[in-house]
PAZA-949956 format. One record per residue (C-alpha): y negated, z, x negated; residue in one letter. Coordinates in Angstrom, 2 decimals. Last residue first. Example, Ala and Ser with C-alpha at 12.3 -4.5 7.8 and 13.67 -1.06 7.14 Angstrom:
<bakes>
        c2        c3        c1   res
      1.06      7.14    -13.67     s
      4.50      7.80    -12.30     a
</bakes>
This chain:
<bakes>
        c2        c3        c1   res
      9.51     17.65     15.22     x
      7.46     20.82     16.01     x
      8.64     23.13     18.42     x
      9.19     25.98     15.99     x
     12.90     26.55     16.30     x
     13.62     23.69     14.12     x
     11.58     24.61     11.45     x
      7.86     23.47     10.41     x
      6.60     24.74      7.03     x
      2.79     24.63      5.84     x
      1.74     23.89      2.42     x
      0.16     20.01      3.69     x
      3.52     19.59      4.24     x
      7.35     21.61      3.90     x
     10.46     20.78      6.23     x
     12.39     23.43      7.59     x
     14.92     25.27      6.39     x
     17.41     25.16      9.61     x
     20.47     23.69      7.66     x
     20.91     20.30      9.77     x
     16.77     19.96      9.33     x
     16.87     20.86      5.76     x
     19.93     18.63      5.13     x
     18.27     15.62      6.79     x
     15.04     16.21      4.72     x
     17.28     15.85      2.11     x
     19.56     12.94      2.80     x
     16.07     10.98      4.04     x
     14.80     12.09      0.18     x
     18.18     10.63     -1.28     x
     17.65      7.30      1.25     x
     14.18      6.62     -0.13     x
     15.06      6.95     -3.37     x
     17.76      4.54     -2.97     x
     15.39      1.88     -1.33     x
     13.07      2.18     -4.63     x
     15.89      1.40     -7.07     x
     17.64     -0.70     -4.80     x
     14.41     -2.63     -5.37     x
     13.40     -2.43     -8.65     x
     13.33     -6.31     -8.90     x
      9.77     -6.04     -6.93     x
      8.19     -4.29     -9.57     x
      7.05     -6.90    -11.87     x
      5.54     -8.47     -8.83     x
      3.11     -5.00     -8.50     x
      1.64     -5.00     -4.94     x
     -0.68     -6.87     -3.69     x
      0.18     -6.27     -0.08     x
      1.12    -10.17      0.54     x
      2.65    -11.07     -2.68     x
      4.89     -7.74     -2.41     x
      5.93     -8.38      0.68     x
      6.98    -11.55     -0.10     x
      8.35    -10.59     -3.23     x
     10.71     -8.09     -1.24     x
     12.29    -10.52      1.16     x
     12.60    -13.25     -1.64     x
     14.53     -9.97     -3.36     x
     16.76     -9.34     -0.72     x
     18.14    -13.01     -0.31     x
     18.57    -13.52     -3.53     x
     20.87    -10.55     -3.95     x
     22.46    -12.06     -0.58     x
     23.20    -15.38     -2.31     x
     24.18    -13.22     -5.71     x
     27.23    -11.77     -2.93     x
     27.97    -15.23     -2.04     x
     28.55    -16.32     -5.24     x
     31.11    -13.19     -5.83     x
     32.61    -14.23     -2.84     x
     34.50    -17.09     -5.21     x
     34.42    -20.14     -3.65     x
     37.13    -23.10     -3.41     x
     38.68    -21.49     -0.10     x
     38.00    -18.08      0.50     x
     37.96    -16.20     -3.22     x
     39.61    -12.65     -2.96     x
     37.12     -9.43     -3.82     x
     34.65    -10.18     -6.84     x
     33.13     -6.81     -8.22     x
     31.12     -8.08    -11.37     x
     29.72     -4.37    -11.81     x
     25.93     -5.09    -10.96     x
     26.75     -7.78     -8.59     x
     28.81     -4.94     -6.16     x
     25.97     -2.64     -7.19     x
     22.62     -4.95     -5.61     x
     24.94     -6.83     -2.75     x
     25.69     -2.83     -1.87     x
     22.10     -1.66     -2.03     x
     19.99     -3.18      0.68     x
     22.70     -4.55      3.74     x
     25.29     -2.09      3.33     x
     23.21      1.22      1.84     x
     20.48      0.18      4.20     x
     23.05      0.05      7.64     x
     25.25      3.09      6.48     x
     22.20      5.02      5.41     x
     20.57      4.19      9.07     x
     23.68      4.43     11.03     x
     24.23      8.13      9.42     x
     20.95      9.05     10.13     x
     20.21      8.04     13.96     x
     23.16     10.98     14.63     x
     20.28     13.73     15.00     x
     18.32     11.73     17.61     x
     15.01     13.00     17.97     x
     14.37     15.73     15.28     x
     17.37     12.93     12.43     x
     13.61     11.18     13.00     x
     11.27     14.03     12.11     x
     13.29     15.02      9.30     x
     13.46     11.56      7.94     x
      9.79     10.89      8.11     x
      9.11     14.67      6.14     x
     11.52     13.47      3.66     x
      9.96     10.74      2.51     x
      6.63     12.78      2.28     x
      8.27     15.62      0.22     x
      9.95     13.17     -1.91     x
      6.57     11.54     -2.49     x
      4.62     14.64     -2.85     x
      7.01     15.71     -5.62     x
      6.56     12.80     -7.22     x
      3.24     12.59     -7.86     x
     -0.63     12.17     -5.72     x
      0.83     10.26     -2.95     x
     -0.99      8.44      0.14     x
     -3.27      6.18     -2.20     x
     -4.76      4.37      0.36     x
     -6.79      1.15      0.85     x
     -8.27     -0.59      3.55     x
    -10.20     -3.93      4.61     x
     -8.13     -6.45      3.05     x
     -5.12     -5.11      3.25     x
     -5.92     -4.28      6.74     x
     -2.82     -6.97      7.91     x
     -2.84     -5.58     11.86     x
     -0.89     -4.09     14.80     x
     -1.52     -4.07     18.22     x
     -1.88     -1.85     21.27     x
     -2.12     -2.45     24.62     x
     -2.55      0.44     27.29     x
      0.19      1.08     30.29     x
      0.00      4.83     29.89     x
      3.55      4.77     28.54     x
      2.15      1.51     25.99     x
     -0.50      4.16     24.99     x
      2.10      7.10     24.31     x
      4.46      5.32     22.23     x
      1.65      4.49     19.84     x
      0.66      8.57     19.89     x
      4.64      8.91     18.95     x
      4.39      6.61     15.69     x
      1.25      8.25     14.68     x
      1.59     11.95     15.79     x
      5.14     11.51     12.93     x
      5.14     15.71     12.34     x
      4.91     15.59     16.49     x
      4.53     19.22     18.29     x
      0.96     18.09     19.46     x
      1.65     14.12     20.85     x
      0.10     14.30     24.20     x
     -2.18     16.79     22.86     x
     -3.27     14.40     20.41     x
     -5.02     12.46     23.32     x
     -3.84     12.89     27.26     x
     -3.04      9.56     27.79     x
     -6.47      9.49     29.53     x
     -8.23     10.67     26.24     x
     -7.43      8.16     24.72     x
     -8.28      5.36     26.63     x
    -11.41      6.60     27.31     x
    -12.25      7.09     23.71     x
    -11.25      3.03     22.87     x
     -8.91      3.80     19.59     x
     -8.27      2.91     15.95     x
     -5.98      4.74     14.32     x
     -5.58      4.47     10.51     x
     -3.68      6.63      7.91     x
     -1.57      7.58     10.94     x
      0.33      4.17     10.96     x
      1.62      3.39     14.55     x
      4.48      0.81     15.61     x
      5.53     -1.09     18.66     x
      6.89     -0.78     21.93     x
      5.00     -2.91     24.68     x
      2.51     -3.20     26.87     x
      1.41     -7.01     28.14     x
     -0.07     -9.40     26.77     x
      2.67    -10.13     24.31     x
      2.44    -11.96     21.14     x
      1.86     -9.15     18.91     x
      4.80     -7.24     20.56     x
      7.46    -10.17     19.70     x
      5.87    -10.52     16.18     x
      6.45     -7.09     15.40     x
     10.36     -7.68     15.53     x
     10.96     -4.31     13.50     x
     13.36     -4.79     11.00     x
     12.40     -6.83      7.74     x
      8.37     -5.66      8.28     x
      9.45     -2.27      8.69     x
     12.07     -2.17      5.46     x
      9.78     -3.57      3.49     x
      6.78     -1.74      4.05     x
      8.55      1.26      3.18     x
     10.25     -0.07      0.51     x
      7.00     -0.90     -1.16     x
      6.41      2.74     -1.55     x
      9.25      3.44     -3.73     x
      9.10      1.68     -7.13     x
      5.43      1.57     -7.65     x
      5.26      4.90     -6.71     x
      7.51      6.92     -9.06     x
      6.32      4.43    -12.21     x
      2.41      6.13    -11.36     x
     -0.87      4.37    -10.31     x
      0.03      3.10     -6.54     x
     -2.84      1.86     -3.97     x
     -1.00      0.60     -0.30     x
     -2.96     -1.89      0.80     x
     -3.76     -0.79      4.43     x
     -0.47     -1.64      7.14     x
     -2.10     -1.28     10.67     x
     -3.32      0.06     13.29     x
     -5.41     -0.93     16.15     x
     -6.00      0.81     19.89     x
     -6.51      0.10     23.52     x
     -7.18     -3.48     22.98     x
     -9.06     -6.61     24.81     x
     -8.02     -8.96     22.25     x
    -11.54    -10.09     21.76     x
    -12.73     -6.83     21.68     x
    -10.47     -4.68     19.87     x
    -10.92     -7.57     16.85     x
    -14.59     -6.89     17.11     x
    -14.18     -3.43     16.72     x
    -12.34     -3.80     13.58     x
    -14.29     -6.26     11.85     x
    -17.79     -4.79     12.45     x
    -16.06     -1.17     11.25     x
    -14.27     -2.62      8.42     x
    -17.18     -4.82      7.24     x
    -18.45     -2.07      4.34     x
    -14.57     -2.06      2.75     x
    -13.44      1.27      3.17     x
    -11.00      3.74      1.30     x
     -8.28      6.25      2.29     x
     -6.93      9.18      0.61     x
     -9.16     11.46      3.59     x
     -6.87      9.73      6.21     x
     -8.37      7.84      9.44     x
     -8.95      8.26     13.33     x
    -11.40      6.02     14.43     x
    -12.49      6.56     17.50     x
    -14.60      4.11     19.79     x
    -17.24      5.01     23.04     x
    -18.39      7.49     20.48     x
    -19.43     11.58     20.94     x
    -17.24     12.89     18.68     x
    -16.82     17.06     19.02     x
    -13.45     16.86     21.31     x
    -11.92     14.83     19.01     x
    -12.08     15.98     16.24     x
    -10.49     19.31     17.26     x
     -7.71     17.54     18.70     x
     -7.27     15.36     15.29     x
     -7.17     18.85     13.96     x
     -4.32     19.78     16.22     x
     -2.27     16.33     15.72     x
     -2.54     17.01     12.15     x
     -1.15     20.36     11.70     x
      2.06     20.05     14.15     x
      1.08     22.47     16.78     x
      3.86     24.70     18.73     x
      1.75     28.03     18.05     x
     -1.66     27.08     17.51     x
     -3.29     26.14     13.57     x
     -5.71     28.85     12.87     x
     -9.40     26.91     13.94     x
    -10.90     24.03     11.49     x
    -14.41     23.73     10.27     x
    -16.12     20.98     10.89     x
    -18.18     18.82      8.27     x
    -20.76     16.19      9.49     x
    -21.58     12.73      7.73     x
    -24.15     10.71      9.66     x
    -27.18     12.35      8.04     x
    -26.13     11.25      4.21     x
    -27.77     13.49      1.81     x
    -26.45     17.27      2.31     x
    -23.11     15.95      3.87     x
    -22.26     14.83      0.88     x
    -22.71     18.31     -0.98     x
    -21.02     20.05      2.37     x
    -18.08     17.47      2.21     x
    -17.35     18.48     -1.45     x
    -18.09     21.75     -0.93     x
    -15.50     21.65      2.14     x
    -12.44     19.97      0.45     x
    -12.94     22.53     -2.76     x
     -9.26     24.15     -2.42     x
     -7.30     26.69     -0.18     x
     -8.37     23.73      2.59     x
     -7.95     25.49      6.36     x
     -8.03     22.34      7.85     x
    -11.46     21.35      7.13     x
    -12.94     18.57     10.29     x
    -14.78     15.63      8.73     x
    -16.74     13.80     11.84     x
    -18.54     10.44     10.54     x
    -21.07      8.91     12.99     x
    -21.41      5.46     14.27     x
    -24.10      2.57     14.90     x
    -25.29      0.61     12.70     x
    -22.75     -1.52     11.50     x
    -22.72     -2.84      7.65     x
    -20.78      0.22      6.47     x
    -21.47      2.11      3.27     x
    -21.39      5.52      4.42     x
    -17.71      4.87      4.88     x
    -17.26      4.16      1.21     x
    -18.85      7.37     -0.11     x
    -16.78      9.49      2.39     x
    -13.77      8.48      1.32     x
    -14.84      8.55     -2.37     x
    -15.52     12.23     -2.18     x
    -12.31     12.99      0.00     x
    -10.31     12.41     -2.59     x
     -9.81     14.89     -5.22     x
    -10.96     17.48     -2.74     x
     -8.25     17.00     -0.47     x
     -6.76     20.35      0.48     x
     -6.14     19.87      4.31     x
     -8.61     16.58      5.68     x
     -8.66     15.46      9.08     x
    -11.12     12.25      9.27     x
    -12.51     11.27     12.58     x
    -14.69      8.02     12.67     x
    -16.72      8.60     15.97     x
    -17.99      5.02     17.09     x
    -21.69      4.63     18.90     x
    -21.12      1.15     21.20     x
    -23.02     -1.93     19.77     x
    -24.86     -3.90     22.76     x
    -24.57     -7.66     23.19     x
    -22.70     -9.70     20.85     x
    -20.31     -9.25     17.69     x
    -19.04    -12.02     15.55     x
    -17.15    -10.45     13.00     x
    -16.14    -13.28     10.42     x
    -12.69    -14.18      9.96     x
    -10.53    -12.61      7.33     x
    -11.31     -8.92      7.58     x
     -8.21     -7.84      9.73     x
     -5.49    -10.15      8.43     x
     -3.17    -11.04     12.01     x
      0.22    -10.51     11.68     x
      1.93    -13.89     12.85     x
      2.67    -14.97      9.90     x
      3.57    -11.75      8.20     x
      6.03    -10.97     10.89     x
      7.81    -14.62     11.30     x
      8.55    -14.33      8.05     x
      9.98    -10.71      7.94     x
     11.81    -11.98     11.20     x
     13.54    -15.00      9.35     x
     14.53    -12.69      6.49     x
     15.96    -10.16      8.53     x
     18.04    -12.94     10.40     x
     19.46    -14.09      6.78     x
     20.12    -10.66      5.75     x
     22.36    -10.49      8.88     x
     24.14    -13.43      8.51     x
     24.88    -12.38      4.48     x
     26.22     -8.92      5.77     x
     28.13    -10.44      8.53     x
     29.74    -12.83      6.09     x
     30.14    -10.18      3.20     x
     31.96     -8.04      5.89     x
     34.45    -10.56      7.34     x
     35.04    -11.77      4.08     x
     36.01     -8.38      2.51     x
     38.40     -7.86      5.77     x
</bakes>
């Protein structure tokens, strides 16, 4: 039975570890090749939601206004901040013409928060392209050339991607590279970058770049209003509507610092595992089964010299270092792309078991009824938002 598992468990890693290759070589790096654009330049809308950023929204701002193209605006819409989001827009807003601040209505019954200021953005831009981004996020001044160009050539309804990823505390270091790890070692992205036609993929919230018509024919956030993940379900909602979507490397275009501390890093862990265990309640026991197996067992089972019955003139225990091996060339490579912290990348089970204790909790909050907290508001089961 032990060599039955370790053998499926090693042929597994092994197929993860040929996709995560496959992924980063065929995900294109936004901001590598030179934007090359021709003819006219359409006006683009870039949309930013912000709910009690004032720590960050300053250098937002500062590094959009720096852009290389001409032509575009820069819509901040002010959730209901209990903090200085607005000033800070306001004083901005008082030298740099393109920069506009909106202020947010009560959130509607059956809203998620961001999906209904995203609405609101919406309807004031005025550009032929929207760029839908997060108030933690920074801007290289070619993102915008870069970007549209890329929707051009590869004739697309929208661009996401991964951003570098900016982490200052122990906390973060540790867990957010799971996150890319785990998509990049499970998600065949490399089948729906290839394709010319629709397909599945993924959606990152923290940037959403879309052709206006487009959106607003799938029906825009509305399509996606009682959605905590808007992102994920606003990239199901294109390929519905028959509209091609890809994802991109925007390390070098884009980075975020999407937690402040801990707390907002359980909290946001938790959040994606509440909206998931929202759609298909029994999706979290095969995900902590698979993880724990494939991610954390090799790491515990080498930790305490556990050796089940040798087959043939090898002890398992070798093959159970071949899969620790495994895992952590899977993590340095993400690591080495994203620029993340190398030092890091032997926390690993460290980083995926924090994930799966904040999934456990936002799955006991959903199972129990409490709800799941963000941004200070709280969504429950009965409230229509998932």
């Amino acid at each position: 039975m032990w060599q039955v598992y370790l053998a499926l468990v090693s042929f597994i890693l092994t197929l993860f570890l040929l996709n995560l290759v496959i992924n980063l070589r065929s995900l294109h790096r936004l901001g590598r090749d030179k934007a090359d654009l021709l003819g006219t330049l359409p006006f683009i809308s870039v949309l930013i939601p912000a709910r009690n950023e004032a720590s960050v929204i300053g250098e937002c701002l500062e590094s959009l206004c720096r852009q290389d193209y001409p032509n575009y605006e820069i819509l901040v819409l002010d959730d209901s901040s209990s903090d200085a989001t607005a000033a800070v827009v306001d004083r901005i807003a008082a030298t740099e013409p393109r920069v506009q601040l909106l202020h947010g209505r009560p959130l509607a019954p059956g809203w998620a928060g961001k999906p209904f200021a995203c609405q609101q953005l919406a309807a004031a831009a005025r550009g032929e392209w929207l760029l839908f981004t997060d108030a933690d996020t920074k801007h290289e001044p070619r993102m915008l050339r870069a970007t549209l160009d890329y929707a051009r050539k590869e004739k697309l309804s929208m661009i996401s991607g991964f951003p570098r990823q900016q982490t200052v505390s122990i906390s973060q270091r540790v867990a957010m590279p799971a996150i890319y790890f785990l998509i990049l070692s499970c998600l065949p992205l490399w089948f729906v970058q290839r394709s010319r036609k629709p397909k599945p993929g993924l959606a990152i919230g923290q940037f959403l770049f879309m052709h206006a018509g487009d959106y607003r024919e799938i029906g825009g956030h509305e399509a996606v209003r009682g959605r905590i993940l808007e992102d994920v379900w606003m990239g199901f909602e294109m390929v519905r509507h028959g509209k091609r979507h890809a994802m991109v490397d925007l390390s070098l275009l884009v980075s975020c610092r999407m937690y402040d501390n801990f707390g907002d890093l359980w909290r946001g862990f938790a959040k994606w595992i509440y909206s998931i265990t929202s759609v298909a309640p029994w999706s979290i026991g095969i995900l902590v089964a698979g993880v724990t197996g494939l991610f954390i067992a090799p790491f515990v089972m080498l930790f305490f010299h556990y050796t089940p019955v040798p087959m043939g003139p090898y002890e398992w225990s070798k093959v159970i270092v071949l899969q620790v091996i495994i895992v952590l060339i899977m993590r340095i490579l993400i690591d080495r792309r994203f620029r993340h912290s190398r030092f890091y990348s032997f926390s690993h089970p460290l980083g995926i078991s924090f994930m799966l204790a904040s999934g456990a909790y936002g799955s006991f909050r959903r199972f129990t009824g409490a709800g799941v907290e963000w941004k200070a508001r709280t969504y429950k089961s009965d409230s229509d938002v998932s």
